[in-house]
ZAPA-847517 format. One line per 10 residues: their letters; for each residue x, y, z of C-alpha. Coordinates in Angstrom, 1 decimal. Example, Ala and Ser with C-alpha at 12.3 -4.5 7.8 and 13.67 -1.06 7.14 Angstrom:
# ZAPA-847517
AS> 12.3/-4.5/7.8 ~ 13.7/-1.1/7.1
//
This chain:
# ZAPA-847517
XXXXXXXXXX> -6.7/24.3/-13.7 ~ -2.9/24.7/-14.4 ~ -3.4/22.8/-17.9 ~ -6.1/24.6/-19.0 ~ -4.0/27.8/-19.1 ~ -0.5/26.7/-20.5 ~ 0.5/24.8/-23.7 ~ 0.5/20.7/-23.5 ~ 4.3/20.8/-23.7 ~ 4.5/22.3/-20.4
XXXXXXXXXX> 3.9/20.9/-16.8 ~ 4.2/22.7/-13.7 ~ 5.3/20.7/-10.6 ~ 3.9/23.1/-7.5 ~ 6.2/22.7/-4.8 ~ 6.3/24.8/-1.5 ~ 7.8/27.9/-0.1 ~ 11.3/25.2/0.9 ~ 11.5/23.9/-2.8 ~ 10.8/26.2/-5.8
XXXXXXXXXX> 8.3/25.3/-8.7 ~ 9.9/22.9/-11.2 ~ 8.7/23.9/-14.7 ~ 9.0/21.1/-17.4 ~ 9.2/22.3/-21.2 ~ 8.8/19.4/-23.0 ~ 10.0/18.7/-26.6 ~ 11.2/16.0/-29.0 ~ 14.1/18.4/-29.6 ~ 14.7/17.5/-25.9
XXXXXXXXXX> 13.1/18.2/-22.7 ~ 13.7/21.2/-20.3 ~ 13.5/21.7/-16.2 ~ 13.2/25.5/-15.2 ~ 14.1/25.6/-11.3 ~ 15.4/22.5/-9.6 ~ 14.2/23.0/-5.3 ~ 16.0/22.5/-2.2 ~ 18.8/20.2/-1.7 ~ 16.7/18.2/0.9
XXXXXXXXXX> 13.8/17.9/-1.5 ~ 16.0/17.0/-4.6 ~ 14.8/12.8/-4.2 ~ 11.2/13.9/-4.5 ~ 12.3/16.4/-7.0 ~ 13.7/13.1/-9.2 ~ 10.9/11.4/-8.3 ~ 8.6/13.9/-10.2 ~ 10.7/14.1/-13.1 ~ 10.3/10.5/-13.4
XXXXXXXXXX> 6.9/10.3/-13.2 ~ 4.1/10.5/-16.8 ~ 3.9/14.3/-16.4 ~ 7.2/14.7/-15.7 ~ 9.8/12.8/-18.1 ~ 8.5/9.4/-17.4 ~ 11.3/7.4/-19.3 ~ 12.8/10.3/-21.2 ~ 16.0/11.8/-20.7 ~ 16.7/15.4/-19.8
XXXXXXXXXX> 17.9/17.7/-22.2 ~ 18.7/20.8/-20.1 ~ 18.2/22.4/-16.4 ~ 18.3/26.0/-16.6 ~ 17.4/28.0/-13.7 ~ 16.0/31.4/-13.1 ~ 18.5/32.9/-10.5 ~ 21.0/30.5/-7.7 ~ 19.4/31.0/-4.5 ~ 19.3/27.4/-2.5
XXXXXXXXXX> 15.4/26.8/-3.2 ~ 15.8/26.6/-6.8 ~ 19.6/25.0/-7.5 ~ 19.3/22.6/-4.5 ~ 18.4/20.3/-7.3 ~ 20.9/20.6/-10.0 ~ 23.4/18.3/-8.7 ~ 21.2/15.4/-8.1 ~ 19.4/15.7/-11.1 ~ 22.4/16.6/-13.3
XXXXXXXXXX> 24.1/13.3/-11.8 ~ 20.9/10.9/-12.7 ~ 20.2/12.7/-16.4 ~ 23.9/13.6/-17.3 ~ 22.3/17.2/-18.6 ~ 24.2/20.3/-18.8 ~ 23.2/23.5/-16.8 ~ 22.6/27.3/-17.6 ~ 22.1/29.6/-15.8 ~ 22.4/33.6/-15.8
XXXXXXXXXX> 25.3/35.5/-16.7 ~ 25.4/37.3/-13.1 ~ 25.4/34.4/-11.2 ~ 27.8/32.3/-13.1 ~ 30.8/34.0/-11.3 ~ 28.9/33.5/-8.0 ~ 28.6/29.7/-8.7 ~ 32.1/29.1/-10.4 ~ 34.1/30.2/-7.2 ~ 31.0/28.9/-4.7
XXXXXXXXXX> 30.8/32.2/-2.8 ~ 28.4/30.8/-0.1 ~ 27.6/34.2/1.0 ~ 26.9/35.7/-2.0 ~ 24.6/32.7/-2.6 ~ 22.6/33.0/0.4 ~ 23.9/29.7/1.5 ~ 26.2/29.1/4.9 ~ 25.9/32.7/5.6 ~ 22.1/32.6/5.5
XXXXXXXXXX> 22.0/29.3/7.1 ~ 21.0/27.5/4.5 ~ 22.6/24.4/1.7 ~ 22.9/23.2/-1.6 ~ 25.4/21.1/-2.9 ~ 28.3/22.5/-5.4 ~ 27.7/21.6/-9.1 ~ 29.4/23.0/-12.5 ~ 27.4/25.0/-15.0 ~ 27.4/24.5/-19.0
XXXXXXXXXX> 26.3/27.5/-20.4 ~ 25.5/31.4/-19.3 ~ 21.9/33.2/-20.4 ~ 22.3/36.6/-21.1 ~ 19.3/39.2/-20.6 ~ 18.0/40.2/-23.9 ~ 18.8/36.6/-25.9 ~ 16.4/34.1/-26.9 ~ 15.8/30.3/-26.6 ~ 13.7/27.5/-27.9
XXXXXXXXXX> 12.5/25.5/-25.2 ~ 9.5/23.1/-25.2 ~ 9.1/23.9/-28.8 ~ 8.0/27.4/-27.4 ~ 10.5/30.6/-27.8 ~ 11.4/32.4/-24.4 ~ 13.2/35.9/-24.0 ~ 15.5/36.3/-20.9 ~ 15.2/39.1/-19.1 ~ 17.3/40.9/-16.4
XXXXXXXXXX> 14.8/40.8/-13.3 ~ 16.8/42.6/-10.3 ~ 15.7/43.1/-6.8 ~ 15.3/39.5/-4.9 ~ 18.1/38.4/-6.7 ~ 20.7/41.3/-8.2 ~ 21.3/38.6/-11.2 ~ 18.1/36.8/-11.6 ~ 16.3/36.4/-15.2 ~ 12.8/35.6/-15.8
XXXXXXXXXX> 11.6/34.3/-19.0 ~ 8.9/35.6/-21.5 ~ 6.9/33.8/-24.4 ~ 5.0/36.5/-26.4 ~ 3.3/34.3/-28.7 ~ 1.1/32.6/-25.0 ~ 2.0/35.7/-23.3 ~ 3.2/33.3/-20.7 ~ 5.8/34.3/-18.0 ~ 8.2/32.6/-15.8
XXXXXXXXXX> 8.6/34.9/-13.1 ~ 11.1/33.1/-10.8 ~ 10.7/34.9/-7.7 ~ 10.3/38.6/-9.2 ~ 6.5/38.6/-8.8 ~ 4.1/35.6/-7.1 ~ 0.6/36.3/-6.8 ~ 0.9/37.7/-3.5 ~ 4.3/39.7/-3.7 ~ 7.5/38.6/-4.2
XXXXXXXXXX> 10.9/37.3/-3.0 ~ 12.5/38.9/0.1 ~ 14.4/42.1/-0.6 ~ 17.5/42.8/1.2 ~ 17.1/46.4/3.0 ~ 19.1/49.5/1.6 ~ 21.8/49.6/4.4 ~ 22.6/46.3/2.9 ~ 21.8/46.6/-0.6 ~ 21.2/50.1/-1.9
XXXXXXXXXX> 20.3/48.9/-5.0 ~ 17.7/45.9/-4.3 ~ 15.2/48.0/-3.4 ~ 14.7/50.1/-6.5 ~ 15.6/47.5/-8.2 ~ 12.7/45.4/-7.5 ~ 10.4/48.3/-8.3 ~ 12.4/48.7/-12.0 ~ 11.6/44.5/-12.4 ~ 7.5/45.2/-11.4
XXXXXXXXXX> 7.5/48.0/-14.4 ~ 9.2/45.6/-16.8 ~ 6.8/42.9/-16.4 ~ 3.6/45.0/-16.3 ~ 4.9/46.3/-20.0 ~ 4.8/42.4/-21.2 ~ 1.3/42.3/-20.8 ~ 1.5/38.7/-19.6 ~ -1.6/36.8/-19.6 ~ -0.2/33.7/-17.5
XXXXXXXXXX> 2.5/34.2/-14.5 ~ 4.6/30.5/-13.5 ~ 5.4/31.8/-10.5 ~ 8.5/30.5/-8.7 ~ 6.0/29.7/-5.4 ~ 2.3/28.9/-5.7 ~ -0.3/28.0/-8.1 ~ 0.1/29.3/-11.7 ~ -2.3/32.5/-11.9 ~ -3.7/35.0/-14.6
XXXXXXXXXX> -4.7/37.9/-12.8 ~ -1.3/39.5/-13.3 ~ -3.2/43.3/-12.5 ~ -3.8/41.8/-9.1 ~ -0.8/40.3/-8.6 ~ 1.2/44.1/-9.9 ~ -1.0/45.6/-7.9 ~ -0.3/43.8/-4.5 ~ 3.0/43.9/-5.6 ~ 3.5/48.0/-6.0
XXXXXXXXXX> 1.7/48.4/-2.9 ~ 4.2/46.0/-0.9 ~ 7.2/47.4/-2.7 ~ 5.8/51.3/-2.0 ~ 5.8/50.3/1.7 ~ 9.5/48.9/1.6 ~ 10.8/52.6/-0.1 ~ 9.1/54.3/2.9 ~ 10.7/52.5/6.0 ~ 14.0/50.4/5.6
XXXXXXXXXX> 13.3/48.7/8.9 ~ 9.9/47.3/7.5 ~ 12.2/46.0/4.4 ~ 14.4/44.2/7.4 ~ 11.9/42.7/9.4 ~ 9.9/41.2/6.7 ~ 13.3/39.9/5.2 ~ 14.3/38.2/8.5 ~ 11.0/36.7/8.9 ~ 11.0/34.8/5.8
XXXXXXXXXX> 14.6/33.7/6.2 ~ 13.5/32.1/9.5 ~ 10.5/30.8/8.1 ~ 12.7/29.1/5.2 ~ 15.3/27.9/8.5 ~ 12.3/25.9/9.9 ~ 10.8/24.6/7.1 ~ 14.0/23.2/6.3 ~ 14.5/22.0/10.4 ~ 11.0/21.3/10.7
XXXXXXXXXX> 11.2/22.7/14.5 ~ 13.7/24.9/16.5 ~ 13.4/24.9/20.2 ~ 13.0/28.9/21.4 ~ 15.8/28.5/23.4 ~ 18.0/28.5/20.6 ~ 16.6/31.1/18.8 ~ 18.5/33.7/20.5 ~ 21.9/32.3/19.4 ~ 20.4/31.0/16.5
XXXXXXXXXX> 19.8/34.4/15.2 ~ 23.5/36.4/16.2 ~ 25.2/33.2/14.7 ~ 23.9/32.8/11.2 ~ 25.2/35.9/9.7 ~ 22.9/37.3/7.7 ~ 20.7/37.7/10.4 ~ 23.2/39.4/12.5 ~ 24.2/42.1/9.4 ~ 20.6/43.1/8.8
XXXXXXXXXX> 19.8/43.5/12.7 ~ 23.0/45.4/12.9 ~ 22.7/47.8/9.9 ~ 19.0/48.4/10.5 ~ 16.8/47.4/13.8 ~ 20.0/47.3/16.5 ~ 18.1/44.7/18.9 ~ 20.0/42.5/21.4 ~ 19.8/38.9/20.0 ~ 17.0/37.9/22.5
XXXXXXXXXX> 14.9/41.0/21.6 ~ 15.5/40.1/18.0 ~ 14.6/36.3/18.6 ~ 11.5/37.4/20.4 ~ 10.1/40.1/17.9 ~ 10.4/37.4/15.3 ~ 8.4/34.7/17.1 ~ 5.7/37.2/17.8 ~ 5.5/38.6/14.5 ~ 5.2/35.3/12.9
XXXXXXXXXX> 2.9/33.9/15.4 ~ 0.2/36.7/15.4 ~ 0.3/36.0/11.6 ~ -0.1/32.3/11.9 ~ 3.3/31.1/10.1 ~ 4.4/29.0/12.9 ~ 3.3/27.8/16.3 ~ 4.8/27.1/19.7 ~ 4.5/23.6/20.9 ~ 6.5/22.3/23.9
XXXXXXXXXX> 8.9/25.4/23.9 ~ 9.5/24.4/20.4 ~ 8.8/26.9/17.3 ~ 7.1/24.9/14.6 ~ 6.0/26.1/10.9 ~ 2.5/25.9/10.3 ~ 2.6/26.9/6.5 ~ 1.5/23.7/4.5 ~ 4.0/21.4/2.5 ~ 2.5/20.5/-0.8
XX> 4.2/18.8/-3.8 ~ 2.8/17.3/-7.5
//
């Protein structure tokens, strides 16, 4: 289904909600990797480059990546070591990665890893690039990520959207007692990309989709209820953070969730500046969200994701 809607030259490994989507633009100018997944995926991640509809042989020309949270660098220094490739990345996060501000990255301070690499060059919103024998406009995509670009080819109408739109939402917005500006932000991104008129979305999670009206539409309406209740923003932000957590664990008994949840600080800033719930009434309202909407399980006093791992 994926290659009947994009050009030959590009291949679309779909990964899971751990590891991002690596996109492969390939040329005989050189070949390109969009989006690199998480740092305990990045052997599989090689492993797929190497294969016939990844590189096979070939070397790597380039890794650029759409914004620098841990699900799509958690790659770059693996596969910059094997390929000896530069990296680019946005302007916005460049700063962010050159002095490794963990926090600002979403990394120790959200609980999660990636390990350090050096970047090459810096992609500017508005600039254009030939990847994949295919050109690509960067654009300044705010909201998930303050500094995130997605990338646009007119001539396929073909957009990679990073984690600014999936077919079913988009990526976590941090609430305004946070982040005043992520928030409207996000909803500024949505109107950007409904002007492109795209007629193919590579989204940074999930299958490669063309109902882009759909996918706006879903997308308004989730964004809509975020400007009308901050504490809706929060909860939903703190359920996919721990959802991330134990897809990267695999399992977390409940009894840790409690401390679990006051010592990784991002969780104990956005309970603080928005729902104001002792750490075992927070631990508790999590588990029962997520289980009534069947994204993880409790087995043996142990909290287990349900959500299925898929790679290829």
């Amino acid at each position: 289904m994926t290659a009947a809607l994009l050009p030959a030259q590009i291949h679309v490994f779909v990964r899971d909600w751990l590891s991002s989507n690596n996109i492969v633009l390939r040329s005989p100018d050189g070949h390109v990797l969009i989006d690199t997944g998480y740092v305990r995926h990045a052997p599989l991640t090689l492993a797929l480059l190497r294969t016939p509809r990844g590189l096979g042989d070939d070397p790597l020309a380039k890794i650029v990546n759409t914004h620098c949270h841990s699900d799509h660098i958690g790659g770059n220094a693996t596969i910059q070591r094997a390929y000896g490739c530069p990296i680019a990345l946005p302007e916005g996060e460049a700063p962010l990665i050159e002095r490794w501000d963990t926090k600002a990255l979403w990394l120790d301070y959200a609980g999660q890893h990636a390990d350090r690499f050096a970047f090459d060059e810096i992609l500017r919103a508005g600039t254009t690039h030939e990847w994949g024998n295919l050109e690509w406009r960067a654009l300044a995509a705010p909201g998930h990520d303050m500094g995130a670009l997605v990338f646009f080819n007119p001539e396929h109408r073909i957009l990679v959207s990073g984690d600014a739109l999936w077919a079913n939402g988009f990526g976590l917005v941090m609430p305004r007692a946070i982040e005043p500006a992520a928030v409207p932000a996000t909803r500024a991104t949505l109107d950007m990309i409904a002007a492109l008129d795209a007629r193919v979305v590579i989204p940074g999670h999930g299958e490669v989709f063309t109902d882009v009206a759909g996918a706006l539409e879903r997308a308004y309406a989730r964004i809509a209820a975020f400007e009308a209740h901050d504490a809706r923003v929060a909860r939903h932000a703190l359920k996919v953070l721990l959802m991330f957590g134990l897809l990267d664990r695999q399992s977390m008994p409940l009894a840790d969730l409690p401390d679990y949840v006051e010592r990784v600080a991002i969780y104990r800033d956005i309970n603080d500046a928005c729902l104001r719930l002792a750490p075992g009434e927070l631990a508790d309202m999590l588990v029962r969200e997520l289980v009534r909407g069947g994204a993880v399980k409790v087995v043996d006093a142990k909290l287990l994701p349900t959500a299925a791992i898929r790679a290829g």
